[in-house]
N, C-alpha and C positions, 0 to 999 in steps of 0.2 A: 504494500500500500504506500502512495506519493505520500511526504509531508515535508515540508522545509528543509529537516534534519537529515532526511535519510537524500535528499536532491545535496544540499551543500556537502554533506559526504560526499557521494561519489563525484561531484564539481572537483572539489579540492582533491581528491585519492584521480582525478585524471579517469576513470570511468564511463561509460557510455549511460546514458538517460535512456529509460525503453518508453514507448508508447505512452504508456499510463502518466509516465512523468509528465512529459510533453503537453499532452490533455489538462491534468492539474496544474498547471502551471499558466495556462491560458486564461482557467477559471479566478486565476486571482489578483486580488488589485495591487499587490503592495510591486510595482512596477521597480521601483526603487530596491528593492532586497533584489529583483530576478535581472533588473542592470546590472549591478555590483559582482551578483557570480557570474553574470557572461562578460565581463571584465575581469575576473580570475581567467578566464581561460583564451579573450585578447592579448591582455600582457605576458601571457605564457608562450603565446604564439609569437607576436611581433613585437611586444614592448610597447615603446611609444610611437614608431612609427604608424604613419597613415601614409598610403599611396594614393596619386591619381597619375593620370597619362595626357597627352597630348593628341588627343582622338579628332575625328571629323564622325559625323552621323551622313551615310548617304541614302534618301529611299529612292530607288532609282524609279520604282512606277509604286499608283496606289487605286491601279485598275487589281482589283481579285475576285478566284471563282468565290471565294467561302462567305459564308455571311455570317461571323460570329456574332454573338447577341452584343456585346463588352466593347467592339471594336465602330471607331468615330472616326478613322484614319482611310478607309477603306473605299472605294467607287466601285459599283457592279459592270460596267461597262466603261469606254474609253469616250462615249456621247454625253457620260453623266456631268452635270455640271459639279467644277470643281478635279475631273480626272487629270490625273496628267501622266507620261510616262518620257525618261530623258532615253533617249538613243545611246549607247556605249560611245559612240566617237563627240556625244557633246559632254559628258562627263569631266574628263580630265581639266576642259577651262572653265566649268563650275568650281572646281578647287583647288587650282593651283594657286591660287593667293594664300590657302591655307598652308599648304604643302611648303611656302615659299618661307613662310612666318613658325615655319619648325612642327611641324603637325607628323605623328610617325605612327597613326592608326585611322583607318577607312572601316567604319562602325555599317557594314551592308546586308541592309534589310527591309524589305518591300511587301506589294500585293503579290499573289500569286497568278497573273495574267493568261488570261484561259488560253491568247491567241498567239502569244510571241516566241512560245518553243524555248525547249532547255537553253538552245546553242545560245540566245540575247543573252541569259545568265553565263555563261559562258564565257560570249565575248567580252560581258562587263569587265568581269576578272584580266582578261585579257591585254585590253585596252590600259587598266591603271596599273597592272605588274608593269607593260611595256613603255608606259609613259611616266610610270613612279616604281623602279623596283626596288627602291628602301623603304618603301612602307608595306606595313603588315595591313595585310586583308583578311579581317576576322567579316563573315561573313554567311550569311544565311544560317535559318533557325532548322532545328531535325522537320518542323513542318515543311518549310519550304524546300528540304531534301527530300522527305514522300512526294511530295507534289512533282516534282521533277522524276521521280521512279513513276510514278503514274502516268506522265506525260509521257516517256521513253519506252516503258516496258523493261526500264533498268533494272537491278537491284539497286539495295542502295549503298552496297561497296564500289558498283561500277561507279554510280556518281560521283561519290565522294572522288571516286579515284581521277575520275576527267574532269572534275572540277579541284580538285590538288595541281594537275596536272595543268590548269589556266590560270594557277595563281592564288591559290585558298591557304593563308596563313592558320586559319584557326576559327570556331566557329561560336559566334554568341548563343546566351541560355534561351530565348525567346520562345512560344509555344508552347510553354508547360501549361501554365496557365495552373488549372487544379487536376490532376490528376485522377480522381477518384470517380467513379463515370457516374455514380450519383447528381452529381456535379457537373461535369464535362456536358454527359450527354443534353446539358438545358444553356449553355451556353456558348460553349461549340463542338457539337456535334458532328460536322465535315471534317475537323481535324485529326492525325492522326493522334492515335489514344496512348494511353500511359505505356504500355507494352511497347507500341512502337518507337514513338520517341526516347526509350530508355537505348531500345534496341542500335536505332541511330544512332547516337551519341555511346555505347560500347562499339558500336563500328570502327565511331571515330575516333576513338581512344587509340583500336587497337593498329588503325592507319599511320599511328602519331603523333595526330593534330590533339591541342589541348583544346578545352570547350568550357562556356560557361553555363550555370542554371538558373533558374525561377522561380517565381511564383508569384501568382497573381490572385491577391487577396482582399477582403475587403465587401463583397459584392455577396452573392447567396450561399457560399460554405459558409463551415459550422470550424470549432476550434480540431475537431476530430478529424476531418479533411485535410486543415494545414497539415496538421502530426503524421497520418497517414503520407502527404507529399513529400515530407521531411525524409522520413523514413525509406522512401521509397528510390530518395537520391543518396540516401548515406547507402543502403544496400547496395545499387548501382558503385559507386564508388568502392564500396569493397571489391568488387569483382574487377572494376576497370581501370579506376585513378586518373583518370583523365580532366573532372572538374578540378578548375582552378578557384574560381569564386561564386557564392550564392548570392542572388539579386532578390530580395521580397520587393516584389510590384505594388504599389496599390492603386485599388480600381480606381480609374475617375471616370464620373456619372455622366457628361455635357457631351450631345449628340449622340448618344447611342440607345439602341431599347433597351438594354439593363437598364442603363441609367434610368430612365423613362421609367421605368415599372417600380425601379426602386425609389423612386418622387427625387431622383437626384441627392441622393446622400454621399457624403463623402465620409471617408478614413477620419478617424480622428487621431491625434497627434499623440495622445496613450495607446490607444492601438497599434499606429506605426513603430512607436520605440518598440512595445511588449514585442512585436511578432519579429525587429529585430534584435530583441535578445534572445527570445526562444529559439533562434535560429541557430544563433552563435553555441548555443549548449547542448542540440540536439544535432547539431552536423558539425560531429569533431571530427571526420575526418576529409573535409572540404578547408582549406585553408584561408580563404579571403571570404569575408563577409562587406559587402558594398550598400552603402547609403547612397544611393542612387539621389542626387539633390536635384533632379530636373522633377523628380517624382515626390520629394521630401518637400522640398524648398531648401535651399543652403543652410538658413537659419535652421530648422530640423535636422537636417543633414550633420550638420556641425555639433548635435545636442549628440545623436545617434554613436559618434564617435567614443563616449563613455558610456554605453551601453552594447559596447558588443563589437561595433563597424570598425574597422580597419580600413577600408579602401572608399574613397569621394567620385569616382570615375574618372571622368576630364574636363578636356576644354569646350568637350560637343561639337558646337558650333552647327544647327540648323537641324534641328530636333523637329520633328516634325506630329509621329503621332500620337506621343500626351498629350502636346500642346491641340491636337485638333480635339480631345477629350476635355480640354476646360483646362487644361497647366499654366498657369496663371507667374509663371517662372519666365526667368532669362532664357533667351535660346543660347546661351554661351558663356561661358567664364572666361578670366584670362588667369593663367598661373600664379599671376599675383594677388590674385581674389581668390583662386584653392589657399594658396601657403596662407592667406591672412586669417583664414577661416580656421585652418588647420591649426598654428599659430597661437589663433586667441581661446584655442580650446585646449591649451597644453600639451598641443604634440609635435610630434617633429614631421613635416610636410617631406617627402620622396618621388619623385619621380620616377616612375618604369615604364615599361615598354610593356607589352599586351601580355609577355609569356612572368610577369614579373620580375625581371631583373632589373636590380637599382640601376638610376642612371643620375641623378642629380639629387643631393640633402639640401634644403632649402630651409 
């Protein structure tokens, strides 16, 4: 049976929290005791460091077949008002001002476009290895690797492999979403399921490429769904080791029918901290835990850092589909606005590259 005593045991003794923990620990308010021990197990990990990176966000099209309930970013057709999709060869001088100003990650993730064929994805890769090949392209989510095995008749080792093979550094957590198909199947349904996206992402592990994860919270699961998703990527991770860091998403309401049904509620700011400290104490063996501050707010973002978070993301720059959900945030930071953030919450601000190796203490 969970109780305070028997969780700060095994916190401190370095142990694994089961289910039960996870659950009880959701159930309670003292937010402040359950920061404190996922900060025994931050400074264990990284000390005082925080990281962020120097990233660009590209969505190259937000024409897709899927109709998630959650999703505000999305256009069913390329006639709909508001679509749009960039060509591979206009790509490169949309960002080479970033490129130019020290940027050394391409953040690529889009619709799934019924009409344009794997090769567009393909060429994308292509096109910014051949016109940028010192930046890393983490890019596409395991969903948008189904969707391309769907479109080809690949598997989805072939994929991964012909898209390694155009330039694919590494691949962001995106698509989890909730895993539990209680869940799933009422909010997106078309996407590939807990099963496959695990599957995915052991592919890619075993191809390599490092990957990051998810979760998308906030909206109609229950505290029993987060723990079950938890759970379900620490297993994964035992088997493959390939995750680098956990992302907890939270829902926003603006433009979408979730939102709509749920009269536009948002996350609250005890919420977001608990779910990331529960994060931090139930996925010990996931290394980076991210305050994502385009989804936080900075100010959050910066609280979140003594409660668990070690890593702030980056510089962004032209974030597109929180902000089409209500993100009411900057499209972009500059390094000096991470370090100051970082800084005046008493840590020491680091720079890395996507696979996290230090590059600059700030």
């Amino acid at each position: 049976m969970s109780d305070w005593q028997s969780i700060t045991d095994k916190v401190y003794a370095g142990e694994r929290l089961s289910y039960d923990d996870g659950v009880w620990l959701f159930e309670q308010n003292d937010v402040i005791r359950i920061g404190k021990l996922a900060q025994v197990v931050r400074r264990r990990l990284h000390g005082d460091k925080v990281y962020f990176n120097k990233n660009r966000h590209i969505n190259p099209t937000n024409v897709c077949a899927f109709h998630c309930n959650f999703c505000s970013f999305a256009r069913t057709s390329d006639n709909e008002e508001g679509a749009y999709t960039y060509m591979p060869e206009e790509i490169p001088d949309r960002v080479r001002a970033d490129v130019e100003a020290g940027v050394r990650e391409f953040h690529i993730v889009g619709g799934l476009h019924p009409k344009l064929g794997f090769e567009y994805y393909e060429d994308l890769l292509r096109v910014l290895k051949r016109e940028f090949p010192h930046i890393h392209l983490k890019a596409f989510t395991a969903v948008e690797i189904d969707f391309f095995a769907q479109l080809t008749g690949l598997s989805h080792e072939e994929v991964l492999t012909r898209l390694i093979d155009a330039g694919l550094d590494s691949m962001p957590g995106g698509g989890a979403e909730i895993f539990h198909w209680e869940v799933r199947r009422k909010i997106c349904p078309e996407k590939a399921n807990m099963e496959v996206w695990l599957a995915i992402h052991d592919t890619a592990h075993r191809l390599g490429l490092k990957t990051n994860c998810t979760m998308l919270y906030g909206h109609i699961e229950k505290p029993e769904h987060r723990v079950h998703h938890m759970i379900a990527l620490r297993e994964q991770q035992d088997r493959s080791g390939g995750f680098q860091v956990f992302i907890p998403l939270a829902f926003h309401p603006e433009e979408n029918n979730l939102g709509r049904r749920l009269h536009r509620q948002w996350t609250t700011g005890v919420d977001d901290i608990k779910t990331l400290a529960i994060s931090r104490l139930m996925l010990d063996n996931i290394p980076h835990l991210k305050a994502y501050w385009v989804m936080l707010t900075p100010e959050l973002a910066q609280v979140a850092l003594s409660f668990g978070a070690n890593d702030m993301d980056g510089t962004i720059i032209e974030e597109k589909i929180y902000h089409e959900a209500g993100a009411r945030t900057s499209q972009q930071m500059t390094v000096r606005q991470l370090a100051k953030f970082i800084r005046a919450a008493g840590y020491t601000p680091v720079e890395r590259d996507t696979v996290y190796n230090e590059l600059a203490v700030y």
